[in-house]
C-alpha positions, 0 to 999 in steps of 0.5 A: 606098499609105499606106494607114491601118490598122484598129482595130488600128494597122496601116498597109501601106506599100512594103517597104524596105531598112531592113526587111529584119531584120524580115522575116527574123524573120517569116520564120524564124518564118513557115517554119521549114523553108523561110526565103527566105535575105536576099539572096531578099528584096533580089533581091525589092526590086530586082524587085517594088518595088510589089508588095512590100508590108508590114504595120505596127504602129507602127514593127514590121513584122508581116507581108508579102506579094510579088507580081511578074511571073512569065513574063507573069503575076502571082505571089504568091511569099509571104505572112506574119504575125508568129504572134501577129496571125494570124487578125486580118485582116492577111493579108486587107488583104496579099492585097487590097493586092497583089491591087489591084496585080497586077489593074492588069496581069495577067489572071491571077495565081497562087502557089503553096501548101503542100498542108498549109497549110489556113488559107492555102488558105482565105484564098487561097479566099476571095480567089477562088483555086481549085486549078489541078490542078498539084501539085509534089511534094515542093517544100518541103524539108521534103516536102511538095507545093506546089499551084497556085491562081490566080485571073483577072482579066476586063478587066485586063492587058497 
């Protein structure tokens, strides 16, 4: 997975423990309303390892992305970037690094969305989710519904 980054010096690596400080700076300031508490991320580490995945700029973790098995189906539990490299194409890399993962052993994979969050919906969009029918209502803590998008994978999985 040492995957080299772009022009930008972002390379994607395996999630460790030594991580763990960064992304809850990410996360914090990913979702205010909402943080996965730290003992979420170790659980995470325990249960996903290659699917859990960072984003890295020099020794800086600047985003993540989690994907696991959920009920014999891949599940992108979360993805973040730190406010100041979004829109510059490291969710998109997040996205295809755990997609590649998650496509090796499931047919389908989902996750689930802020309703309000228009920018991941596209991003999630253009990675060729599209919107199930399922909403949660008021899933977040903050009120809002969650809406469920997957995506399937022809000739993958178990």
């Amino acid at each position: 997975m040492n995957q080299t980054g772009d022009d930008r010096g972002i390379s994607l690596r395996p999630c460790t423990h030594a991580d763990l400080g960064q992304l809850r700076v990410i996360e914090l300031e990913s979702f205010p309303d909402h943080p996965y508490p730290t003992i979420v991320f170790i659980n995470f580490l325990m249960l996903a390892r290659e699917g859990f995945i960072v984003a890295c700029s020099g020794d800086m973790v600047v985003g993540y992305v989690i994907g696991a098995d959920r009920g014999g189906e891949g599940t992108i539990h979360s993805v973040a970037v730190t406010p100041s490299l979004r829109r510059r194409g490291v969710g998109a890399r997040l996205m295809e690094s755990v997609l590649e993962h998650l496509s090796k052993k499931y047919r389908r994979i989902s996750l689930l969305v802020d309703a309000s969050n228009e920018a991941a919906i596209h991003l999630y969009r253009r990675f060729s989710f599209s919107e199930t029918g399922r909403v949660i209502k008021a899933y977040y803590p903050n009120g809002n519904d969650a809406i469920e998008m997957a995506r399937s994978n022809r000739g993958s999985g178990m």
